[in-house]
DOSE-960588 format. One record per atom (N, C-alpha, C): chain; residue number from 1; x, y, z; atom name; residue in three letters. Coordinates in steps of 0.05 Angstrom, whole numbers, padded with zeros to 5 digits, m for minus. Atoms other than C-alpha are relative to their C-alpha. Example, Ala and Ser with C-alpha at 12.3 -4.5 7.8 and 13.67 -1.06 7.14 Angstrom:
BEGIN
tormi; drenke; xx; yy; zz; tidren; nuse
A; 1; 00018; m00024; 00000; N; ALA $
A; 1; 00246; m00090; 00156; CA; ALA $
A; 1; 00018; 00024; 00000; C; ALA $
A; 2; m00016; m00024; m00001; N; SER $
A; 2; 00273; m00021; 00143; CA; SER $
A; 2; m00015; 00022; 00014; C; SER $
END
This chain:
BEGIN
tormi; drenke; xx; yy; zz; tidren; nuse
A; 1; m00014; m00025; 00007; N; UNK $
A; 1; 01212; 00537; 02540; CA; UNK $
A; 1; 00018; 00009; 00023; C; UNK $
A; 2; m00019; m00014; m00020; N; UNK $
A; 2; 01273; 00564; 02573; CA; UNK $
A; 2; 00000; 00028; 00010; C; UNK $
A; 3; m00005; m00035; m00014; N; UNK $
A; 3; 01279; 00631; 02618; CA; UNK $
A; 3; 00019; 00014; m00007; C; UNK $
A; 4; m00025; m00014; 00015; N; UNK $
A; 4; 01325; 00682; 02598; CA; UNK $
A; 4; 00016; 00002; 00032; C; UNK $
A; 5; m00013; m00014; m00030; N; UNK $
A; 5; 01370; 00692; 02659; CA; UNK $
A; 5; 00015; 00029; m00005; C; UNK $
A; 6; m00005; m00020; 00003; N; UNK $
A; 6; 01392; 00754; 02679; CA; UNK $
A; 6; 00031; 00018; m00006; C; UNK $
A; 7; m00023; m00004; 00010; N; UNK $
A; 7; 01463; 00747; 02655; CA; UNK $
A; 7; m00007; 00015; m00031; C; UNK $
A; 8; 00003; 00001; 00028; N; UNK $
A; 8; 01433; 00741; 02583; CA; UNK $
A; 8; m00018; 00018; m00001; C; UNK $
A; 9; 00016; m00035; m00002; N; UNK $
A; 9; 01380; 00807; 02592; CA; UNK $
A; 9; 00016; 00018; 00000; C; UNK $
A; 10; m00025; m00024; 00008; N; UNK $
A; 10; 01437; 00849; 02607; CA; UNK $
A; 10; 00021; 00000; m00014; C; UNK $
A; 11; m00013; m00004; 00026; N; UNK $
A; 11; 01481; 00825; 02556; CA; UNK $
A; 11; m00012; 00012; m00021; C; UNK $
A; 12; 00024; m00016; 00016; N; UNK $
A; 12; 01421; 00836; 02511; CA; UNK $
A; 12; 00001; 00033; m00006; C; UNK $
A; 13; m00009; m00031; 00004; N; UNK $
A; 13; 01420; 00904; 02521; CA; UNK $
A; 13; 00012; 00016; 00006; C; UNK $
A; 14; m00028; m00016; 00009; N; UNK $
A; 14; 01486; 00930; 02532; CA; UNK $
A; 14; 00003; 00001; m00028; C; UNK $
A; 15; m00010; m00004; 00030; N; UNK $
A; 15; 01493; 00909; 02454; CA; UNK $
A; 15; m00027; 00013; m00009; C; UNK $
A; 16; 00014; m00025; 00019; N; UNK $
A; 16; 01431; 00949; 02436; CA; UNK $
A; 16; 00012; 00023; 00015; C; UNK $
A; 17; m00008; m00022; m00009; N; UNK $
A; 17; 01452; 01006; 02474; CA; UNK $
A; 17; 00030; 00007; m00012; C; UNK $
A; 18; m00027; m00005; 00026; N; UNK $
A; 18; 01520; 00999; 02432; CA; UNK $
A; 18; m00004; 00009; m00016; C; UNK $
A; 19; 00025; m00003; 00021; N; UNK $
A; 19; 01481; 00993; 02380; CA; UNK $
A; 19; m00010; 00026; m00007; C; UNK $
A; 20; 00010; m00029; m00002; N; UNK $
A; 20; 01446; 01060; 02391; CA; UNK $
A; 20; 00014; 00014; 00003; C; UNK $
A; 21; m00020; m00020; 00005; N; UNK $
A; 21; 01512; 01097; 02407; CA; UNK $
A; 21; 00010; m00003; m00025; C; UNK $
A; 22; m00010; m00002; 00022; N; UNK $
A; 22; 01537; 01075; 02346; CA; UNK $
A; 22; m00011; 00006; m00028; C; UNK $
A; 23; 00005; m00005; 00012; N; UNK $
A; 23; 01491; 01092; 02306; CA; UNK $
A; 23; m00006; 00035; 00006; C; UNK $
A; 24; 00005; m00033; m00010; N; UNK $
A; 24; 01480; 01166; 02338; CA; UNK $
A; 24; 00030; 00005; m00005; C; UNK $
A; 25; m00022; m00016; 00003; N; UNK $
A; 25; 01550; 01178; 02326; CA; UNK $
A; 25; 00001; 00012; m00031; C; UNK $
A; 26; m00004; m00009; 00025; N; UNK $
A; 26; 01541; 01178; 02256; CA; UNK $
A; 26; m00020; 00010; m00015; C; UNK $
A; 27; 00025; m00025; 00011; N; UNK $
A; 27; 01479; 01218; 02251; CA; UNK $
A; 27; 00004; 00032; 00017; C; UNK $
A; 28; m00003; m00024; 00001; N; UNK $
A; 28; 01487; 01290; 02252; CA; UNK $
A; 28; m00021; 00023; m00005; C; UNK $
A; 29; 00028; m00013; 00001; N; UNK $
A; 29; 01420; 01340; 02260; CA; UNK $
A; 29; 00001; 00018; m00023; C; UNK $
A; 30; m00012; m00021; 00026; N; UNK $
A; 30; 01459; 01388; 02199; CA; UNK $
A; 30; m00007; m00026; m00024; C; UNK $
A; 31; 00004; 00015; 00024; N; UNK $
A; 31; 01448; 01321; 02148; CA; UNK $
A; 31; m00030; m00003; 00007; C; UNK $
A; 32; 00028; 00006; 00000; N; UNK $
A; 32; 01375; 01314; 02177; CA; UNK $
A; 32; m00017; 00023; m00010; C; UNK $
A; 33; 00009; m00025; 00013; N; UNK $
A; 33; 01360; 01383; 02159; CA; UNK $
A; 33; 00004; 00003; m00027; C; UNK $
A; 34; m00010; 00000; 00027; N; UNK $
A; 34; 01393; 01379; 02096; CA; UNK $
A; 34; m00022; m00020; m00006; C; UNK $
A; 35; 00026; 00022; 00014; N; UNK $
A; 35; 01337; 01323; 02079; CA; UNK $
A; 35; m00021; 00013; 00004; C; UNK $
A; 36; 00029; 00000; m00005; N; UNK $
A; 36; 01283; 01353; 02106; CA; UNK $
A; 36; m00022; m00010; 00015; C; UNK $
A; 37; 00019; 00014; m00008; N; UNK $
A; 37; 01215; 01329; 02119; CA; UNK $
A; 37; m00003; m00015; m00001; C; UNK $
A; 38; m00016; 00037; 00007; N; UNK $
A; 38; 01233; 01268; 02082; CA; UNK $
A; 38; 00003; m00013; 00020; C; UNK $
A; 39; m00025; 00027; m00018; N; UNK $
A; 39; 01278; 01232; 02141; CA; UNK $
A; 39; m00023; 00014; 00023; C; UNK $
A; 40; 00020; 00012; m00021; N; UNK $
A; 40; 01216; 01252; 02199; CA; UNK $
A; 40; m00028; m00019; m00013; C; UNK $
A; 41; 00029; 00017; 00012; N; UNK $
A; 41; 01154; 01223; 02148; CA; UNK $
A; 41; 00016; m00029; 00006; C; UNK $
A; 42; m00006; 00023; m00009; N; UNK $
A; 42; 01203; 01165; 02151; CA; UNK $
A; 42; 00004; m00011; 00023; C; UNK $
A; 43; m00001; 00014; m00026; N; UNK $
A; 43; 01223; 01163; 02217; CA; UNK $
A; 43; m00015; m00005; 00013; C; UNK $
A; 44; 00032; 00007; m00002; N; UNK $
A; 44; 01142; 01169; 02230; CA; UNK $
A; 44; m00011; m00020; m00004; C; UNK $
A; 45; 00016; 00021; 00017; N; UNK $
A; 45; 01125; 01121; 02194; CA; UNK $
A; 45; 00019; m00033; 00010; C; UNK $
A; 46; m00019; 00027; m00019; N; UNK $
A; 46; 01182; 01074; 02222; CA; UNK $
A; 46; m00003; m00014; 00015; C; UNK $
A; 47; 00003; 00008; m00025; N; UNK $
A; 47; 01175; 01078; 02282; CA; UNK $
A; 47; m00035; m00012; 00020; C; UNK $
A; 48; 00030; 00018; 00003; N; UNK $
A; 48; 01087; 01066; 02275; CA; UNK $
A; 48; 00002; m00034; m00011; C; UNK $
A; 49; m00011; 00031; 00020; N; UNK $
A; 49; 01110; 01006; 02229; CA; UNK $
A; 49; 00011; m00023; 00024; C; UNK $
A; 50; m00006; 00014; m00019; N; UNK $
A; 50; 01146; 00973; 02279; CA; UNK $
A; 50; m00021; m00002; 00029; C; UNK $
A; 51; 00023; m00001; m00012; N; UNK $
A; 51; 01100; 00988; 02331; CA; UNK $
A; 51; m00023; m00020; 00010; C; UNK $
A; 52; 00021; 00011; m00002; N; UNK $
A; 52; 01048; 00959; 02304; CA; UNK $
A; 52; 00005; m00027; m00010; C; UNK $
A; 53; m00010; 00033; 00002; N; UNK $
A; 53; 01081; 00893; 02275; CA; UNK $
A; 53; 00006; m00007; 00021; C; UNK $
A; 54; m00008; 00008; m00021; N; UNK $
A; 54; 01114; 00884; 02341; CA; UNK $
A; 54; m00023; m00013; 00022; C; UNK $
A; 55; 00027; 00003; m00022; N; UNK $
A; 55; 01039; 00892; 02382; CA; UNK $
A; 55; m00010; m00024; m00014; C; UNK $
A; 56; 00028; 00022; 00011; N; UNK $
A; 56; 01004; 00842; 02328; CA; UNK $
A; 56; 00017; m00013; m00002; C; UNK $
A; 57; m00017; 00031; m00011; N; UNK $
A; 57; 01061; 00784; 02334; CA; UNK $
A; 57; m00005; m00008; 00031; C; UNK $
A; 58; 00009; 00010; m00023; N; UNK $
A; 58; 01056; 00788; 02398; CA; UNK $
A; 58; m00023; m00008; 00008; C; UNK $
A; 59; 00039; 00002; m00002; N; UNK $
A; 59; 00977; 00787; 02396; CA; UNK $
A; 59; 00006; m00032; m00006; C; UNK $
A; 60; 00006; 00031; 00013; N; UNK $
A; 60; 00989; 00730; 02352; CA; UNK $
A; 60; 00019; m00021; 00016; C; UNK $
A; 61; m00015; 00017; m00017; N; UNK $
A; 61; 01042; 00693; 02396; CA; UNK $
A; 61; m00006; m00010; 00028; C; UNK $
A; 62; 00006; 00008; m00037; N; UNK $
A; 62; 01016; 00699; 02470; CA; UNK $
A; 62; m00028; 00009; m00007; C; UNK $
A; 63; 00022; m00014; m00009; N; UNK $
A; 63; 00941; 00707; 02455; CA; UNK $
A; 63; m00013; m00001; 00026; C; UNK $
A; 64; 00015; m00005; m00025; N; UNK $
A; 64; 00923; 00704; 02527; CA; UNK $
A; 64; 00017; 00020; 00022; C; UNK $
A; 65; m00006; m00025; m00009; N; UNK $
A; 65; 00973; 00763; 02550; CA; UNK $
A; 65; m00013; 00023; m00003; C; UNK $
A; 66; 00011; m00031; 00003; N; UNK $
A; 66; 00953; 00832; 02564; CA; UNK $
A; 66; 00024; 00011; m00015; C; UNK $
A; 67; m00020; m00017; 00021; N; UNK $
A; 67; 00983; 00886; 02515; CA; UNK $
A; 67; m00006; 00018; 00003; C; UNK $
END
């Protein structure tokens, strides 16, 4: 298995951090209100969701890492 070097880490996430401006530009706290409770049960539930798929792949991929 190859190492990531640290050219390819900070390319990495410069484009999520794009990523995340570009998607905050086009959310607005006046359309999240306008939804409601709706768009936090989801973003709750999202952001557990991932979470917890992310922790149990990894369980299941490196079982002899700490988590």
């Amino acid at each position: 298995m190859r190492s990531r070097s640290a050219v390819h880490v900070a390319l990495v996430g410069a484009a999520v951090l794009l990523l995340l401006f570009e998607v905050g530009l086009d959310l607005s706290v006046r359309d999240l209100v306008e939804v409601g409770s709706s768009s936090l049960l989801v973003a709750v539930i999202g952001t557990a969701a991932s979470l917890t798929i992310g922790t149990a792949t990894a369980a299941v991929l490196t079982p002899g890492a700490p988590i």
